[in-house]
C-alpha positions as CSV (number, residue, x, y, z in Angstrom):
1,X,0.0,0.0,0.0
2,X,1.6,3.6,-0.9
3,X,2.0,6.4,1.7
4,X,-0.5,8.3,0.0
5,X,-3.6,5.2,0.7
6,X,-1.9,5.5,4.1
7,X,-2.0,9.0,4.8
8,X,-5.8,8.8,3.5
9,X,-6.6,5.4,5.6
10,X,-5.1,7.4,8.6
11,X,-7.3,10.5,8.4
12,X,-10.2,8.2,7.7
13,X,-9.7,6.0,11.2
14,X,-8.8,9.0,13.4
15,X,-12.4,10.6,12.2
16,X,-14.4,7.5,13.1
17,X,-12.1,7.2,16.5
18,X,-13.2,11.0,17.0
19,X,-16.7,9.8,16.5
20,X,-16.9,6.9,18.3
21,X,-15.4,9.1,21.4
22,X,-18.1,11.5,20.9
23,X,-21.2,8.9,20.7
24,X,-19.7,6.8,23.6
25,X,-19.5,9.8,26.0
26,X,-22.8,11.5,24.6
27,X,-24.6,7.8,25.5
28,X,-22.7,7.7,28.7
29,X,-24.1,10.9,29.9
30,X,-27.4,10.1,29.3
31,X,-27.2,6.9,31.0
32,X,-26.0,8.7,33.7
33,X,-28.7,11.3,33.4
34,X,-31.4,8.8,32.7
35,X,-30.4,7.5,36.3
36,X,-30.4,11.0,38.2
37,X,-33.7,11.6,37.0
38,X,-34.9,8.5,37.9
39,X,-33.5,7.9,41.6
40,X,-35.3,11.7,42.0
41,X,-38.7,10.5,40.3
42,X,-38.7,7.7,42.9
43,X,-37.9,9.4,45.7
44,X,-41.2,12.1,45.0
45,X,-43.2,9.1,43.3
46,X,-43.5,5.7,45.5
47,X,-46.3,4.6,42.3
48,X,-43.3,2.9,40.7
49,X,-44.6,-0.9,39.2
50,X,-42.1,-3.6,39.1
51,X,-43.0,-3.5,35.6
52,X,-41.3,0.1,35.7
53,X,-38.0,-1.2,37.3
54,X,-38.2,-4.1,34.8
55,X,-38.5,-1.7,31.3
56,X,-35.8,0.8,33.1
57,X,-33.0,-1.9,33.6
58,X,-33.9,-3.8,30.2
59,X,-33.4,0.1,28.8
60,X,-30.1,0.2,30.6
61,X,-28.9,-3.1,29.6
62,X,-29.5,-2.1,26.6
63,X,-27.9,1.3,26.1
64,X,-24.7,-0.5,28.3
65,X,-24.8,-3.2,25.5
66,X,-24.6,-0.1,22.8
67,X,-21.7,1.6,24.6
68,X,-19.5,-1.5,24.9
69,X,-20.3,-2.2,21.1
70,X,-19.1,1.4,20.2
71,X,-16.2,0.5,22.4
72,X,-15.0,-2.6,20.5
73,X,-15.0,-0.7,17.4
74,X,-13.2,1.8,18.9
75,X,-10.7,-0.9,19.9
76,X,-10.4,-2.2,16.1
77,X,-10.1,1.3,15.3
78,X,-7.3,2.2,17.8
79,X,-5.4,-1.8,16.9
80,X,-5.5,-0.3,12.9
81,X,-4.3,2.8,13.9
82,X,-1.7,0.8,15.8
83,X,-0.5,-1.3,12.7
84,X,-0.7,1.7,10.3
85,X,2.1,3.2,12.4
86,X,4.2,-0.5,12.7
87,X,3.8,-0.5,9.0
88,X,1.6,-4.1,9.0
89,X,-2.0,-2.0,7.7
90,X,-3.6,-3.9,4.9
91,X,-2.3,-7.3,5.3
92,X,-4.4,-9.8,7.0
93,X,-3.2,-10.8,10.4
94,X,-4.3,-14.7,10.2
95,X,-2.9,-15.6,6.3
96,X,-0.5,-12.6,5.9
97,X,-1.9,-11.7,2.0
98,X,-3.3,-7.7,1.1
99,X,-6.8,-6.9,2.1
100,X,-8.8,-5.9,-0.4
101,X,-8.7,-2.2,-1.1
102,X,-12.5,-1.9,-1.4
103,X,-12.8,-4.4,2.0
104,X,-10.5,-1.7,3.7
105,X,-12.4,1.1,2.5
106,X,-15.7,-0.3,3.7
107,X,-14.2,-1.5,6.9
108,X,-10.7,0.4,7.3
109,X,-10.5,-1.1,10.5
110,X,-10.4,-4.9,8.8
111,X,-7.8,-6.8,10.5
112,X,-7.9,-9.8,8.2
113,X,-8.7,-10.7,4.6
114,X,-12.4,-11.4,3.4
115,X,-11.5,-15.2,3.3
116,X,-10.0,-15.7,6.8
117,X,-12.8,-13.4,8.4
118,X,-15.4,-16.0,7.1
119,X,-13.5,-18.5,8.6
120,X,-13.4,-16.6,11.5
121,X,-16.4,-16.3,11.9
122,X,-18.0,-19.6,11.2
123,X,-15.4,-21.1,13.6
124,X,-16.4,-18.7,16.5
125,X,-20.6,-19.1,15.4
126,X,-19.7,-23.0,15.5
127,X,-18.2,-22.8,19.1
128,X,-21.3,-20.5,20.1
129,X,-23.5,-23.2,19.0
130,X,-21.5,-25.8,21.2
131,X,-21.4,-23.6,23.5
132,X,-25.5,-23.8,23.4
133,X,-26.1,-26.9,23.1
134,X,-23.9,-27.9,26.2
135,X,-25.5,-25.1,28.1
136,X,-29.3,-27.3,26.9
137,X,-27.8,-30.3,27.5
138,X,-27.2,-29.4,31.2
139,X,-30.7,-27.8,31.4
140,X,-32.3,-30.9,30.2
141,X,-30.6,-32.9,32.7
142,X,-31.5,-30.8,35.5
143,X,-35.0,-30.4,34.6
144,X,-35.1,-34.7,34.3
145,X,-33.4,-35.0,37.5
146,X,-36.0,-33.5,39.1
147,X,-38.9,-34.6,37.6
């Protein structure tokens, strides 16, 4: 890859890092003010339902969930950064060959090769799926043993 592709790829990252920052500590700061108002609703309102404490903490969970997305990318983003300036940016890290210009313009932050993601990612959906079915397997035997 030429220093100019570089230079382009590096402007590229460091605006989605500035991004990211900005949305993570936007959506922190409304968690945390989401909260506030909350603990003071209670405190003036005892007409809370369960219901309510239920839809707040599935809402939390799920802004949380959001934030810690939004921080992995920002970790993938901070890793390409990282191999831009060690001079490894645009190979793949698992078979070693050039990522695809247009994959690394899509995805800048790409880490391997189209090919080697795929097989990345069926080997980690397989081990998910074992994963399951273990986790089942153990349910179904502890709902037998007590029937």
């Amino acid at each position: 890859m030429d220093s100019q592709c570089q230079v382009e790829f590096r402007k590229i990252l460091e605006g989605q890092r500035q991004t990211l920052i900005q949305k993570i500590q936007q959506k922190k700061r409304e968690l945390r003010a989401e909260k506030t108002k909350r603990t003071f609703h209670r405190s003036d309102d005892s007409s809370d339902t369960v219901s309510d404490g239920i839809a707040e903490s599935v809402q939390d969970e799920i802004v949380v969930a959001l934030i810690q997305s939004m921080s992995d990318e920002l970790h993938k983003i901070d890793n390409a950064l990282w191999r831009l300036e060690r001079g490894g940016y645009g190979s793949c890290s698992e078979c070693g060959e050039m990522i695809a210009e247009r994959r690394l313009q899509l995805l800048p932050y790409a880490a391997r090769c189209k090919k080697c993601q795929e097989i990345h990612e069926a080997a980690a959906e397989q081990n998910e799926r074992r994963q399951r079915d273990e986790f089942n397997l153990f349910d179904d035997s502890d709902s037998n043993s007590q029937s």
